[in-house]
PDB file of N, CA, C and O in Angstrom:
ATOM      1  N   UNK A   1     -54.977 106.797  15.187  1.00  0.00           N
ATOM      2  CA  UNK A   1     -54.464 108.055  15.701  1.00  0.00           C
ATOM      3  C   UNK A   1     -54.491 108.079  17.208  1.00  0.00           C
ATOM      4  O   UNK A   1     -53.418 108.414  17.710  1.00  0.00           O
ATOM      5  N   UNK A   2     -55.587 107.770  18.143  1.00  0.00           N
ATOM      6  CA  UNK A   2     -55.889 108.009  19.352  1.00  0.00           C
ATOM      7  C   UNK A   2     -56.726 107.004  19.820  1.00  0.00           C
ATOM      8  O   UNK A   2     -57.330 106.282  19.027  1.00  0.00           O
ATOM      9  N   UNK A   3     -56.836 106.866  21.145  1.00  0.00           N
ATOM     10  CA  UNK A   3     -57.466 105.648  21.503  1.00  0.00           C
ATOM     11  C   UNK A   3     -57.868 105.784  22.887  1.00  0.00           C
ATOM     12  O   UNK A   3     -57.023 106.491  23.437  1.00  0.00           O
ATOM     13  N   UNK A   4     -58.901 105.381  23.824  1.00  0.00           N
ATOM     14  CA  UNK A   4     -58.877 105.440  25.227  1.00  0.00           C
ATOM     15  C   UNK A   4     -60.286 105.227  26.391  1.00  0.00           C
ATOM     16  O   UNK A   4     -61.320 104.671  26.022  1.00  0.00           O
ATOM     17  N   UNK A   5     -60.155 105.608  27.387  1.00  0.00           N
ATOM     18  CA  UNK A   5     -61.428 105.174  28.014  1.00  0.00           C
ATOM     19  C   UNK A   5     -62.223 105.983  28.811  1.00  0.00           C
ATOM     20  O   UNK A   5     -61.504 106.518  29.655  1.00  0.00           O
ATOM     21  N   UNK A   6     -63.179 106.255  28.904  1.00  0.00           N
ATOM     22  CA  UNK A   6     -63.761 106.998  29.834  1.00  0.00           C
ATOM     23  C   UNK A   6     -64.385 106.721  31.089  1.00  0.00           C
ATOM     24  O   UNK A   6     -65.433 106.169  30.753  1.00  0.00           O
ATOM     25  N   UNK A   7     -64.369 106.761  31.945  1.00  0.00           N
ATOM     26  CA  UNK A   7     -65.275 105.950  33.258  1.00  0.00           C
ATOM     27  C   UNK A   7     -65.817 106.670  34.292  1.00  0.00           C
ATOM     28  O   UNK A   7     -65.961 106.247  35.439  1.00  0.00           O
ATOM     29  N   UNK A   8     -66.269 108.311  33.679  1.00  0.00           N
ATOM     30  CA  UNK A   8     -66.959 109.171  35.393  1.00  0.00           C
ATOM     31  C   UNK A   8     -67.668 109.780  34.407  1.00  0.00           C
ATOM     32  O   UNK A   8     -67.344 109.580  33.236  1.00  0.00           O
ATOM     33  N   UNK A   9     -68.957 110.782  34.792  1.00  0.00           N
ATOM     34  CA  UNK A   9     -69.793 111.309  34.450  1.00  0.00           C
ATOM     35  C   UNK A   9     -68.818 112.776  34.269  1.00  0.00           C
ATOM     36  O   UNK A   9     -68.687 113.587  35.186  1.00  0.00           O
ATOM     37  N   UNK A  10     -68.179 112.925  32.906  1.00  0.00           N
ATOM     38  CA  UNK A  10     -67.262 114.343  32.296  1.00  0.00           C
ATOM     39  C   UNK A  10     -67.501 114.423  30.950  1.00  0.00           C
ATOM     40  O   UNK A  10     -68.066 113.590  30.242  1.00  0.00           O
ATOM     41  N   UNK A  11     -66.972 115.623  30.605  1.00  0.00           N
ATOM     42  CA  UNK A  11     -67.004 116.250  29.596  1.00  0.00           C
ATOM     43  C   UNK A  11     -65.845 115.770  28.828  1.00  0.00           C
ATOM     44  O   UNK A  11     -64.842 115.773  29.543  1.00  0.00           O
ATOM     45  N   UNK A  12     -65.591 115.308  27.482  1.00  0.00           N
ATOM     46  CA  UNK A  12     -64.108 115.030  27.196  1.00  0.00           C
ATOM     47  C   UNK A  12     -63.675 115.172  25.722  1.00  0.00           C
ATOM     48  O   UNK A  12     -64.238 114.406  24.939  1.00  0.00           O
ATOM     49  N   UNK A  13     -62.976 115.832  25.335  1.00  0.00           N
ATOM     50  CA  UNK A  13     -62.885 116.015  23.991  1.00  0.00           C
ATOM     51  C   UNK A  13     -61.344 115.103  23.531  1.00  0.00           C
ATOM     52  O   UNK A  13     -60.140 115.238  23.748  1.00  0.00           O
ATOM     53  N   UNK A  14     -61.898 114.502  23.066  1.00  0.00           N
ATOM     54  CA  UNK A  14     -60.784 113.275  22.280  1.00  0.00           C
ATOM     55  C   UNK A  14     -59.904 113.497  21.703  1.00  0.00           C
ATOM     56  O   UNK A  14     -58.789 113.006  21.883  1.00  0.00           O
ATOM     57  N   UNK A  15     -60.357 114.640  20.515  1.00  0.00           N
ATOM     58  CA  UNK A  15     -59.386 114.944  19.421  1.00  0.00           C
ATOM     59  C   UNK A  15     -60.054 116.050  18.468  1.00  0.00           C
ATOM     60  O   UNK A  15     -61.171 116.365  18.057  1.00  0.00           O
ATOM     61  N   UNK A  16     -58.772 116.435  18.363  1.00  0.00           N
ATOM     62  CA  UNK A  16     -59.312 117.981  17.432  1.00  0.00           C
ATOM     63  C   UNK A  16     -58.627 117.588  16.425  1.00  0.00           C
ATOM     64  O   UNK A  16     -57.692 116.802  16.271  1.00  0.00           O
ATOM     65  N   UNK A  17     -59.663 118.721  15.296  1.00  0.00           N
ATOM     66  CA  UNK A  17     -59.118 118.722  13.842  1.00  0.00           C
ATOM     67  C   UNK A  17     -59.799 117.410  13.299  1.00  0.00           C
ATOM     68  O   UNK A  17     -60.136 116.472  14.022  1.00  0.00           O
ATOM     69  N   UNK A  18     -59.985 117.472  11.708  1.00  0.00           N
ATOM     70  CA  UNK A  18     -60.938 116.713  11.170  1.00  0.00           C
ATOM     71  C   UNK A  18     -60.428 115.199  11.222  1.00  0.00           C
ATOM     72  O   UNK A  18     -59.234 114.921  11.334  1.00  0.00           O
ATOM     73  N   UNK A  19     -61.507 114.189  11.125  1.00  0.00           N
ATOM     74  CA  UNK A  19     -60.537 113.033  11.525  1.00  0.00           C
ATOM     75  C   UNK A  19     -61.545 111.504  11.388  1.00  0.00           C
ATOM     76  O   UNK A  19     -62.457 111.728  10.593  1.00  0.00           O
ATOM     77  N   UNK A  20     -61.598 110.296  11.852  1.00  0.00           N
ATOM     78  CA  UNK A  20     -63.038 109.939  11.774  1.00  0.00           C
ATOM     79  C   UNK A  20     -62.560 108.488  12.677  1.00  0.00           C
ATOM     80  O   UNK A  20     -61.530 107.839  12.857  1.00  0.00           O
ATOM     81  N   UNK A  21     -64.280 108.441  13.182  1.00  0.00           N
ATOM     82  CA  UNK A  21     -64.459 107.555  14.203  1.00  0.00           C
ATOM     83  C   UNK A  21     -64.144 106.220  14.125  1.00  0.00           C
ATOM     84  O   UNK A  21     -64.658 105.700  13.134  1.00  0.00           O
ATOM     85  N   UNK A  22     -63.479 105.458  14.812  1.00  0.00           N
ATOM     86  CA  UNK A  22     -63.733 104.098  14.160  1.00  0.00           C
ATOM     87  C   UNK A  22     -65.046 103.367  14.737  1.00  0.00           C
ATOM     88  O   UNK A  22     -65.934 102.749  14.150  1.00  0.00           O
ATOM     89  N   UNK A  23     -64.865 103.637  15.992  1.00  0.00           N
ATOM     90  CA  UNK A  23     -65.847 103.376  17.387  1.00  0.00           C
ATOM     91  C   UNK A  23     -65.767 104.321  18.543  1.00  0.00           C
ATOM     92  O   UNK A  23     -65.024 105.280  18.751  1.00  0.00           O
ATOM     93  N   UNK A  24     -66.545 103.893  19.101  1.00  0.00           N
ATOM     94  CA  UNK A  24     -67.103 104.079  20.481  1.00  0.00           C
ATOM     95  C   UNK A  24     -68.180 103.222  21.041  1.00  0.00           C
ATOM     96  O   UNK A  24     -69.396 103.321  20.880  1.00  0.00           O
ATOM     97  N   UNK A  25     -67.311 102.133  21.913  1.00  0.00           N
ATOM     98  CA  UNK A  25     -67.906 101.175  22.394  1.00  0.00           C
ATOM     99  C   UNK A  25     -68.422 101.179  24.085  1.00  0.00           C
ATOM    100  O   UNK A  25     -67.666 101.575  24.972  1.00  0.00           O
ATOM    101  N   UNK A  26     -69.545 100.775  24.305  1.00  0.00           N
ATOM    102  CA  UNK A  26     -70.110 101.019  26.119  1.00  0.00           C
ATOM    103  C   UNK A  26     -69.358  99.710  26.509  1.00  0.00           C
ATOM    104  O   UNK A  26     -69.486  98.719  25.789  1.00  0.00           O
ATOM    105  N   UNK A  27     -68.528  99.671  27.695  1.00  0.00           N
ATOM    106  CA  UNK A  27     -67.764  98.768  28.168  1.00  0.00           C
ATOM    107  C   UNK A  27     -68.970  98.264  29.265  1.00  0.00           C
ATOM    108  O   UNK A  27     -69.478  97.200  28.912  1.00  0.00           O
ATOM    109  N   UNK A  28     -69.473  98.777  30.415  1.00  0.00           N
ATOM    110  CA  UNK A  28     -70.465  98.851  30.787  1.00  0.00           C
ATOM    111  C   UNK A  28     -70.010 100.196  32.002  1.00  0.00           C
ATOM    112  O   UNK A  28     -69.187 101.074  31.744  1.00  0.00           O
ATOM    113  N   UNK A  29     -70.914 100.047  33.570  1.00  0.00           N
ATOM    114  CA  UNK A  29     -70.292 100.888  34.245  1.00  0.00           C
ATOM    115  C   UNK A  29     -72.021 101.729  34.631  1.00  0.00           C
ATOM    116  O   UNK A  29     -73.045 101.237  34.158  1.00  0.00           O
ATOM    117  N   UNK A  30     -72.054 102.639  35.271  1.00  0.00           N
ATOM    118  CA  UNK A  30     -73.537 102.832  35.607  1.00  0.00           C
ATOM    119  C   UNK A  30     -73.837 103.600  34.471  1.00  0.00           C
ATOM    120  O   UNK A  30     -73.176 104.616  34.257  1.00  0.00           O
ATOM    121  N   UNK A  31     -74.820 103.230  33.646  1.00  0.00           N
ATOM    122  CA  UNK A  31     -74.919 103.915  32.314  1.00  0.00           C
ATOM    123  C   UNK A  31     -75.783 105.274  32.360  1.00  0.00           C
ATOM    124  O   UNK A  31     -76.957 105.459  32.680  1.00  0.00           O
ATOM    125  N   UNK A  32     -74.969 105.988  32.006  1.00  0.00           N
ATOM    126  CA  UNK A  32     -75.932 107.442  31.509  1.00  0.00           C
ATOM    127  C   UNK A  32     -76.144 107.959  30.134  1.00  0.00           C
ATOM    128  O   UNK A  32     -75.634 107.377  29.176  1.00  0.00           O
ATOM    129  N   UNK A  33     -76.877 109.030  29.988  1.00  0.00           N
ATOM    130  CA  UNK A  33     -77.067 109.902  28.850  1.00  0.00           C
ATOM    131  C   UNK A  33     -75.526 110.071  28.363  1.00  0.00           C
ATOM    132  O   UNK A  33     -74.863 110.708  29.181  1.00  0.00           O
ATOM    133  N   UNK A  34     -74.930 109.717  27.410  1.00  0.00           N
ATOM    134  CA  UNK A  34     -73.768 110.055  26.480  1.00  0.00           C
ATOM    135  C   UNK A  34     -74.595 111.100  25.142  1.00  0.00           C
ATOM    136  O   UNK A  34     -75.602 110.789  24.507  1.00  0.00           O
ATOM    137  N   UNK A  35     -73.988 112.042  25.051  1.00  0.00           N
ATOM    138  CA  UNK A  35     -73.802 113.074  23.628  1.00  0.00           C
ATOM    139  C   UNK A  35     -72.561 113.234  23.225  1.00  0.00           C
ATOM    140  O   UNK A  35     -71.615 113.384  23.998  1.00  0.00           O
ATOM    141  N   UNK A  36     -72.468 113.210  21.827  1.00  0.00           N
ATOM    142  CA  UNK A  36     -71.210 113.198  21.444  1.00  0.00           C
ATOM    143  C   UNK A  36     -71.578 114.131  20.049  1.00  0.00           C
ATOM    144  O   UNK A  36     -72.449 113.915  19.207  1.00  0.00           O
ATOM    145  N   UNK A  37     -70.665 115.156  20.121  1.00  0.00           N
ATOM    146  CA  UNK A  37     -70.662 116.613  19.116  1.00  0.00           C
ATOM    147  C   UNK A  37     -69.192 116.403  18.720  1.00  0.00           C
ATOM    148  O   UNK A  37     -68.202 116.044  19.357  1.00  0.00           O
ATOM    149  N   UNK A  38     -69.384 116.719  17.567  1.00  0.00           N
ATOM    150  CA  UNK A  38     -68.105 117.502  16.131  1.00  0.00           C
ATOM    151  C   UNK A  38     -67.910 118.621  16.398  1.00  0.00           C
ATOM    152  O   UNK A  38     -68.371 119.511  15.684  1.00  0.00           O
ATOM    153  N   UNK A  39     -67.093 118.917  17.614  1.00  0.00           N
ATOM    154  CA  UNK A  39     -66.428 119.528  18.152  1.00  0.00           C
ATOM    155  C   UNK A  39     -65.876 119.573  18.912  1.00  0.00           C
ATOM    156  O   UNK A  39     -65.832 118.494  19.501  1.00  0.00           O
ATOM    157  N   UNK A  40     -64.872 120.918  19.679  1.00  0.00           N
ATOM    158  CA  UNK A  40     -63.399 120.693  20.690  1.00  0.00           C
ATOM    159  C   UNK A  40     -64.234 121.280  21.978  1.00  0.00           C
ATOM    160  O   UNK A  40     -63.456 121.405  22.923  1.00  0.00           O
ATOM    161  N   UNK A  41     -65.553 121.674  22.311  1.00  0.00           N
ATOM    162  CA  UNK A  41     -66.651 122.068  22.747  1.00  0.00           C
ATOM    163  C   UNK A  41     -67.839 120.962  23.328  1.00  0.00           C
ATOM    164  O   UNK A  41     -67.849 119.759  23.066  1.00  0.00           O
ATOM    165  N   UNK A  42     -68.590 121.513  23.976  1.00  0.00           N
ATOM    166  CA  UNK A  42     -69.728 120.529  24.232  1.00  0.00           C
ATOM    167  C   UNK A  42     -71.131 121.627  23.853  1.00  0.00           C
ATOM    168  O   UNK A  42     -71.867 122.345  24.529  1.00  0.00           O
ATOM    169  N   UNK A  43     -71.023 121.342  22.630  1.00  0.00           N
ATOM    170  CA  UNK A  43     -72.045 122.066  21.632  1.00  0.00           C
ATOM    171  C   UNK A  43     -71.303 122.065  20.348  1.00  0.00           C
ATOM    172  O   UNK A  43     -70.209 121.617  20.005  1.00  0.00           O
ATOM    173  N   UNK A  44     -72.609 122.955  19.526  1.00  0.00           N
ATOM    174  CA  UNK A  44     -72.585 122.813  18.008  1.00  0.00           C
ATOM    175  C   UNK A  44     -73.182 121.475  17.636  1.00  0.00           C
ATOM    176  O   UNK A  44     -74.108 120.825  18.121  1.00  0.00           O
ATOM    177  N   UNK A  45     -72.229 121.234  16.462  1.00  0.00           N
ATOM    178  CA  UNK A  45     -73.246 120.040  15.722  1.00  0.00           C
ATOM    179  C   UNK A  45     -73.390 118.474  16.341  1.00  0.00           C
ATOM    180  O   UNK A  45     -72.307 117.912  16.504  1.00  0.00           O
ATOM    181  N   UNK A  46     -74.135 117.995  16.567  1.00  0.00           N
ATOM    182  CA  UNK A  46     -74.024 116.856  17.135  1.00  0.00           C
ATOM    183  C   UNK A  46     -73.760 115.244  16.164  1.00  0.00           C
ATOM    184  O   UNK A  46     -74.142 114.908  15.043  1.00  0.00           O
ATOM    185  N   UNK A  47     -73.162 114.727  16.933  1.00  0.00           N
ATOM    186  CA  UNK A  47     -72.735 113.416  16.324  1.00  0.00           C
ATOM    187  C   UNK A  47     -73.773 112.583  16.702  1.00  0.00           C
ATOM    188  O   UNK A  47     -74.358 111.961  15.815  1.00  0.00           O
ATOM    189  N   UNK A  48     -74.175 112.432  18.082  1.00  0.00           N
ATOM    190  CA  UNK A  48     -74.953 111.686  18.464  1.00  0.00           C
ATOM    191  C   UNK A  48     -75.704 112.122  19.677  1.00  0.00           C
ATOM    192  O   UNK A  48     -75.021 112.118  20.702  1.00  0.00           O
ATOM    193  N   UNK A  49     -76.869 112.473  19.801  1.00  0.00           N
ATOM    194  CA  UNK A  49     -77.931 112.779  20.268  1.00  0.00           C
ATOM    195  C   UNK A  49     -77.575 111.918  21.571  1.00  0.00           C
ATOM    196  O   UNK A  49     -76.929 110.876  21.670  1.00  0.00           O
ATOM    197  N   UNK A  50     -78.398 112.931  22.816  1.00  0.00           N
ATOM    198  CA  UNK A  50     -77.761 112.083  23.920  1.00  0.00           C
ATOM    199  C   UNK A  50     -79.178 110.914  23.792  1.00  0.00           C
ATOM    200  O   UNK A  50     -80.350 111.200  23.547  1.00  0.00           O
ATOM    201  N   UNK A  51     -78.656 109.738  24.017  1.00  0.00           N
ATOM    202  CA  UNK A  51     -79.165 108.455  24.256  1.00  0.00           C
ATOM    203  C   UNK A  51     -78.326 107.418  25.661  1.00  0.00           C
ATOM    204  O   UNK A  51     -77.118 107.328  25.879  1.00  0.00           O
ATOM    205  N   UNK A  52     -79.263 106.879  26.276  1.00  0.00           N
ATOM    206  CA  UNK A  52     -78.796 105.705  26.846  1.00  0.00           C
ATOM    207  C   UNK A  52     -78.501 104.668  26.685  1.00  0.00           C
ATOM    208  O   UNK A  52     -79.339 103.805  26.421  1.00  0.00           O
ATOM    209  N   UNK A  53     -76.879 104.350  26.818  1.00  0.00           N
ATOM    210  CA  UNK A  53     -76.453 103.432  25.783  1.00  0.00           C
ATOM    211  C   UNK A  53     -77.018 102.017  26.591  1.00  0.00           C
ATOM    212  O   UNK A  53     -77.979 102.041  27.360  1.00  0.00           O
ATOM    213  N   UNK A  54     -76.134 100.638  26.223  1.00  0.00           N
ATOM    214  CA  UNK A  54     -76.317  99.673  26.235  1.00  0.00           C
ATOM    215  C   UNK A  54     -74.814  98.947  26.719  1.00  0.00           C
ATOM    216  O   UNK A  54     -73.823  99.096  26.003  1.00  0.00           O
ATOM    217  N   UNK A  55     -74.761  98.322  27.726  1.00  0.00           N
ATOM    218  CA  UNK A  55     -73.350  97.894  27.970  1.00  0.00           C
ATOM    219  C   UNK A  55     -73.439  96.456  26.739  1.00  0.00           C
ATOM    220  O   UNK A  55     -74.269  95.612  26.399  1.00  0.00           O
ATOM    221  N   UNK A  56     -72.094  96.829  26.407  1.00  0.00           N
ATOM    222  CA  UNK A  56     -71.733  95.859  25.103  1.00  0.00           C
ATOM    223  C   UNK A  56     -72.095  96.153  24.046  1.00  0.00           C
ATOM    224  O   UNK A  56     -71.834  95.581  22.988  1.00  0.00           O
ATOM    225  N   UNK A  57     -72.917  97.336  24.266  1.00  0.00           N
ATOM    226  CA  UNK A  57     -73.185  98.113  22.089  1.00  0.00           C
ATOM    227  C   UNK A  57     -72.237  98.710  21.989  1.00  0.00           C
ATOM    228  O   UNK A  57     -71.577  99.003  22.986  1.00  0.00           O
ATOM    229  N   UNK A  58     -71.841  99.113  20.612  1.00  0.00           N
ATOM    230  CA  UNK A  58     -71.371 100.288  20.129  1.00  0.00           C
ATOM    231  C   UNK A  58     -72.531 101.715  20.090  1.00  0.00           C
ATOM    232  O   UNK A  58     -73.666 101.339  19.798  1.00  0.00           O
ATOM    233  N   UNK A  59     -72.410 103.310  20.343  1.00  0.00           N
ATOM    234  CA  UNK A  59     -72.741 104.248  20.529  1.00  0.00           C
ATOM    235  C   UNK A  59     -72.441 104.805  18.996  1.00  0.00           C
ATOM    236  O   UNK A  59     -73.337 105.474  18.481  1.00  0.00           O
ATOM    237  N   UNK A  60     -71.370 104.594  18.330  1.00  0.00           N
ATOM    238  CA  UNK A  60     -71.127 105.000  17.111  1.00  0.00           C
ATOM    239  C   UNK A  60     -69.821 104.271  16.551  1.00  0.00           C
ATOM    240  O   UNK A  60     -68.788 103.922  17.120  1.00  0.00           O
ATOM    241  N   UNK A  61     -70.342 104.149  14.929  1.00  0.00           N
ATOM    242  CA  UNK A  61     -68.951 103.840  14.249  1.00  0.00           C
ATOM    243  C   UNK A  61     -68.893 103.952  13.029  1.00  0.00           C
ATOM    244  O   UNK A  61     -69.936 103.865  12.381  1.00  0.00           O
ATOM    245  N   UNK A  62     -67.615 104.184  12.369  1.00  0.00           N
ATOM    246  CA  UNK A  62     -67.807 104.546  10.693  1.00  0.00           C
ATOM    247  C   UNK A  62     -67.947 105.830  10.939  1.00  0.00           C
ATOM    248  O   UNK A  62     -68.756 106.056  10.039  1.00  0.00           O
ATOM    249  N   UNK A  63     -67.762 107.076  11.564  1.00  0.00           N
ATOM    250  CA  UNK A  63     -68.163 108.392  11.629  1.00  0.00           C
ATOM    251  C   UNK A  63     -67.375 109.306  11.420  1.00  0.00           C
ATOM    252  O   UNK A  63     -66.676 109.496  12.415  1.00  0.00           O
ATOM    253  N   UNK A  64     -67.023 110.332  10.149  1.00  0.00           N
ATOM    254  CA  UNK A  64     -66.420 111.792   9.815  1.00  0.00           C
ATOM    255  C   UNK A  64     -66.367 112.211  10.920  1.00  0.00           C
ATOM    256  O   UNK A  64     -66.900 111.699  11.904  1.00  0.00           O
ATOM    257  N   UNK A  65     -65.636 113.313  10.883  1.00  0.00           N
ATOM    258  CA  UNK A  65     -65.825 114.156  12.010  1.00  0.00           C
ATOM    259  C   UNK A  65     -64.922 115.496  11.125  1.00  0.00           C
ATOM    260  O   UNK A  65     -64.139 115.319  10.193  1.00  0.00           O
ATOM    261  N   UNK A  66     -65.249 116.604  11.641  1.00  0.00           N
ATOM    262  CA  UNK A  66     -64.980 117.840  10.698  1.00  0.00           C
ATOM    263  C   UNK A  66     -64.101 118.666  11.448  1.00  0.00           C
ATOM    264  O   UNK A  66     -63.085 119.256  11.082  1.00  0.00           O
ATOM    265  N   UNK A  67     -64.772 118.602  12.784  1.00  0.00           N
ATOM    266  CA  UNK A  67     -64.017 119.597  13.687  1.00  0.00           C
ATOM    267  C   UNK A  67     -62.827 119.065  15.259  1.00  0.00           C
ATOM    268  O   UNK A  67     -61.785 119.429  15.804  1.00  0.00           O
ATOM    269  N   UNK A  68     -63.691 118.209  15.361  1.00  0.00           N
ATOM    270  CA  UNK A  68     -63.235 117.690  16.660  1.00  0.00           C
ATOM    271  C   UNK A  68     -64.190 116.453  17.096  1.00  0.00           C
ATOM    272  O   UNK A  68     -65.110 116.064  16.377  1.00  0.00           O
ATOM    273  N   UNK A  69     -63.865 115.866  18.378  1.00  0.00           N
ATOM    274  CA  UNK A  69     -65.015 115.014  18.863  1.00  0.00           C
ATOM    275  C   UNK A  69     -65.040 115.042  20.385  1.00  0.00           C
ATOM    276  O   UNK A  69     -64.314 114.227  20.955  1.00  0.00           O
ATOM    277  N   UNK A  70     -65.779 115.872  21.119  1.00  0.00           N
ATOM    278  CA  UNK A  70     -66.314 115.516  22.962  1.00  0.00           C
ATOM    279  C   UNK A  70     -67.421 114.974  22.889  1.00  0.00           C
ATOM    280  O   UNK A  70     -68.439 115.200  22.234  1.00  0.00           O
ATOM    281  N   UNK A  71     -67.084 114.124  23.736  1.00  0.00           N
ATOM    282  CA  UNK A  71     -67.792 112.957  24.263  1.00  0.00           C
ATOM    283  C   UNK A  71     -68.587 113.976  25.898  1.00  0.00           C
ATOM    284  O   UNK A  71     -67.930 114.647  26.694  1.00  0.00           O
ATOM    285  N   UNK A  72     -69.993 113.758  25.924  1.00  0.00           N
ATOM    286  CA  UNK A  72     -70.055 113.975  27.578  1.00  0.00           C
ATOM    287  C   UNK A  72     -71.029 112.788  28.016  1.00  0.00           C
ATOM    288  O   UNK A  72     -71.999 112.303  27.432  1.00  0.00           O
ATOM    289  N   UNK A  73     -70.497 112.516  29.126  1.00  0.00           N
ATOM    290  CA  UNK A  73     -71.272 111.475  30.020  1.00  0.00           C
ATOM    291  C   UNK A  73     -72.006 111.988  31.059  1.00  0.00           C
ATOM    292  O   UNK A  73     -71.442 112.866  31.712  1.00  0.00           O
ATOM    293  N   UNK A  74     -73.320 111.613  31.443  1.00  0.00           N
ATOM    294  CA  UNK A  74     -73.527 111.998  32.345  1.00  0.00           C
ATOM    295  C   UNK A  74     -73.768 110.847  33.347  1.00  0.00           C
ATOM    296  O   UNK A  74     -74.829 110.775  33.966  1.00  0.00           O
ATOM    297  N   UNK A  75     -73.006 110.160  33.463  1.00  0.00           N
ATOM    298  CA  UNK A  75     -73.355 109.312  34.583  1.00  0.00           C
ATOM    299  C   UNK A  75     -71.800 108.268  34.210  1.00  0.00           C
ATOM    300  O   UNK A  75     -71.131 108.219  33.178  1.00  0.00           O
ATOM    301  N   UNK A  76     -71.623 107.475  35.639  1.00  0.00           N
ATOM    302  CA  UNK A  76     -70.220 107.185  35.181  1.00  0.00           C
ATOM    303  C   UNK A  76     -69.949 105.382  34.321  1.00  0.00           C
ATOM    304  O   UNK A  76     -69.642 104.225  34.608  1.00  0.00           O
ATOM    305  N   UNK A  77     -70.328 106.243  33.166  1.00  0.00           N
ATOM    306  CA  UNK A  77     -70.446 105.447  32.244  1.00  0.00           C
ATOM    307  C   UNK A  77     -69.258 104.735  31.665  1.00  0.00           C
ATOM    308  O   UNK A  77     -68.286 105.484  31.763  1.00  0.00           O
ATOM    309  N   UNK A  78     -69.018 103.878  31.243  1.00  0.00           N
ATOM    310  CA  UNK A  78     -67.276 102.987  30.739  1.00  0.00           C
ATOM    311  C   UNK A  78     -67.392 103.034  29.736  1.00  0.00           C
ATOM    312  O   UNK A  78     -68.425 102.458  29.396  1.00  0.00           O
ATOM    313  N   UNK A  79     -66.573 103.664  28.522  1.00  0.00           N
ATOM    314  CA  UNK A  79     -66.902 103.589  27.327  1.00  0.00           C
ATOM    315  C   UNK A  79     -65.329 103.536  26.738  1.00  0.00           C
ATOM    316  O   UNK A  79     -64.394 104.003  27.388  1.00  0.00           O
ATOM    317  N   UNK A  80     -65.177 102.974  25.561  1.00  0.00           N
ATOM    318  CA  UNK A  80     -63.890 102.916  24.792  1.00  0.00           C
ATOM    319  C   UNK A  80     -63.752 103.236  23.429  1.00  0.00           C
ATOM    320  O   UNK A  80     -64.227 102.615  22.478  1.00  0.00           O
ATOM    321  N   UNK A  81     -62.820 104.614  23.401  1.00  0.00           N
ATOM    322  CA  UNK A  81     -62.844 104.829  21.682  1.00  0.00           C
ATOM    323  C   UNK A  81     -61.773 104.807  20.676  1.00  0.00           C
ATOM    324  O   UNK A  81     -60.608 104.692  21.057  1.00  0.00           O
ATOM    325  N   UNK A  82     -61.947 104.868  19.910  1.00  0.00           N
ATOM    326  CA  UNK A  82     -60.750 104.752  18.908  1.00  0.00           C
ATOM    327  C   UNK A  82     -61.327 105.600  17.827  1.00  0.00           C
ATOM    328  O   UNK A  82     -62.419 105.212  17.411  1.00  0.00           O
ATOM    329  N   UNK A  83     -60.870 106.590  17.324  1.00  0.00           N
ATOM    330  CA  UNK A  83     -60.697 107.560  16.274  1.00  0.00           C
ATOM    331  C   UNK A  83     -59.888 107.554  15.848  1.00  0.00           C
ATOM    332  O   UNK A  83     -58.916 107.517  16.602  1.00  0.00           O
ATOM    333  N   UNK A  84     -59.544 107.588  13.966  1.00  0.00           N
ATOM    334  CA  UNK A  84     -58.030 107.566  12.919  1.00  0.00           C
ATOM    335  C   UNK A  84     -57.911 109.010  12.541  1.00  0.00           C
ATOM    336  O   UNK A  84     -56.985 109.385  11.821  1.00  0.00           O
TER     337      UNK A  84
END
């Protein structure tokens, strides 16, 4: 469905309406706290608890999503996702 990259410490909502993750991969980039919520919002239910990722992990994959998906970075982190 959608696909793309992130690279500054923002708020970003990917995609609305129910749908599911394939990934979200850390490209690298100065790594920060990433949270990522099931929603068109930065709140409600969370997908993934903010953690400090790992350049070259995946952050999530295989993941429902019900409502939506924003991503927030706090630091300007490189990350690449793909949601169907």
């Amino acid at each position: 469905r959608a696909s793309g990259y992130i690279s500054t410490a923002t708020t970003t909502t990917i995609d609305t309406g129910a749908g599911f993750i394939d990934e979200i991969f850390v490209v690298g980039g100065t790594l920060g706290n990433v949270t990522i919520y099931d929603n068109t919002a930065a709140s409600g239910t969370i997908l993934l608890p903010a953690v400090t990722p790992v350049a070259g992990g995946f952050l999530i994959k295989n993941c429902p999503y019900a409502t939506g998906v924003t991503i927030v970075t706090a630091a300007a982190t490189i990350i690449r996702w793909n949601v169907l």
